[in-house]
N, C-alpha and C positions, 0 to 999 in steps of 0.2 A: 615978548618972551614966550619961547614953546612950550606947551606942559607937556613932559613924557605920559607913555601910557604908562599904565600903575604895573604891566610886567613885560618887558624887552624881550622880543624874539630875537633869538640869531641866528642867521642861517647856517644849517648843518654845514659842516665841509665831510670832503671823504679824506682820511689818513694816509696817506701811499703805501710808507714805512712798512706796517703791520703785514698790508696787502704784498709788496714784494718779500714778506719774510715766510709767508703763508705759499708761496710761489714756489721759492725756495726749497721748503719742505715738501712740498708736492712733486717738484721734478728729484730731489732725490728718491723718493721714495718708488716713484713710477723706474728710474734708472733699475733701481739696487732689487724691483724687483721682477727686471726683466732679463736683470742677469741668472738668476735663479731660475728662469724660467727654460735656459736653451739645457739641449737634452741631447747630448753624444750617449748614445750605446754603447759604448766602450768601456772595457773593464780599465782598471790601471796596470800598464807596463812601461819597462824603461825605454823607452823613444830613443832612436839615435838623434843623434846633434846635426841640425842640419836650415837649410833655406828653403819655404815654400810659400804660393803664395795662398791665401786666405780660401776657405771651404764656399765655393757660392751655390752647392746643390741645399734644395729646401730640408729633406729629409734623406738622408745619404743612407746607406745598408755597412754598417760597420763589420767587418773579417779582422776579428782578434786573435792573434796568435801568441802564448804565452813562454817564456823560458824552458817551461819544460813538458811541449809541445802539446798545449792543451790548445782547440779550437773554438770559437764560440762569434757564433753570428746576433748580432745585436742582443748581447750577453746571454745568448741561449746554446747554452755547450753542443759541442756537434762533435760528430768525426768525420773522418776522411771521406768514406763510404757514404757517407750522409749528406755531405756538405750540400753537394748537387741539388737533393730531393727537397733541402730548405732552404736552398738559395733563391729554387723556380720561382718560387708564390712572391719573392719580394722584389725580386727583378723583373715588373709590371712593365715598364717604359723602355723601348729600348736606348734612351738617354742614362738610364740609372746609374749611378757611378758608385763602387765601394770602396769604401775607404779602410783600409791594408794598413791595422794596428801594430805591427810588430815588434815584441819585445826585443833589445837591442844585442841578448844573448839568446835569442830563436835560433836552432839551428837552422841555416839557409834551407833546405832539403825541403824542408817542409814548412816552409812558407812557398817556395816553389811550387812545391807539390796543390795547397791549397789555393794558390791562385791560379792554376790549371784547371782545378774542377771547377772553380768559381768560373772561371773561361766558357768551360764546357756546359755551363749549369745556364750560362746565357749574357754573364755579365763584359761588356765589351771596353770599358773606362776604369781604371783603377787609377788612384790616389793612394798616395805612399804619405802616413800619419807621421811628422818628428818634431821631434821639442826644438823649439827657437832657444838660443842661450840667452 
């Protein structure tokens, strides 16, 4: 007959469970806070309705133009006159592409208008910003 020892070892095991619930919690949290993380320069206006596909510049120079034609380049209000002199310093590459916020009661004239001096200021790629339904 075998005598036991006077106290039984068992060998640890590892729990999976816990470990994939801990996973879990981790990949939302890294998700939820990488969404918070992206950073458009743009004010809010009413986008028109429309089909485009996905933004792939890293850091794009957003041209906001508002309903009652207020300009503002990566939310920094501009005018007409000015546009050019704040556009230079951000239009570093000439890849740079600006993305043309316009509110969807902007009168045409002067979105036109802004995207000519933006033209002029050096920018050669524009993207037209609209809301997907």
């Amino acid at each position: 007959m075998k005598r036991r020892k006077p106290r039984e070892y068992r060998r640890g095991r590892i729990e999976i469970i816990p470990m994939i619930d801990v996973m879990f919690f981790l990949l939302a949290t890294f998700m939820l806070s990488s969404l918070s993380m992206q950073n458009l320069d743009s004010l809010q206006v009413n986008l028109p309705q429309g089909e485009a596909e996905k933004l792939s510049a890293k850091t794009p120079v957003t041209l906001t133009l508002t309903s009652d034609s207020k300009i503002f380049v990566n939310r920094t209000p501009v005018t007409l006159e000015t546009l050019g002199d704040t556009l230079k310093p951000l239009l570093r590459a000439s890849e740079q592409k600006v993305v043309v916020s316009a509110d969807s009661d902007a009168p045409q004239g002067i979105v036109v208008q802004a995207m000519l001096r933006a033209r002029s200021a050096g920018a050669q790629h524009f993207l037209i910003a609209v809301k997907h339904e």
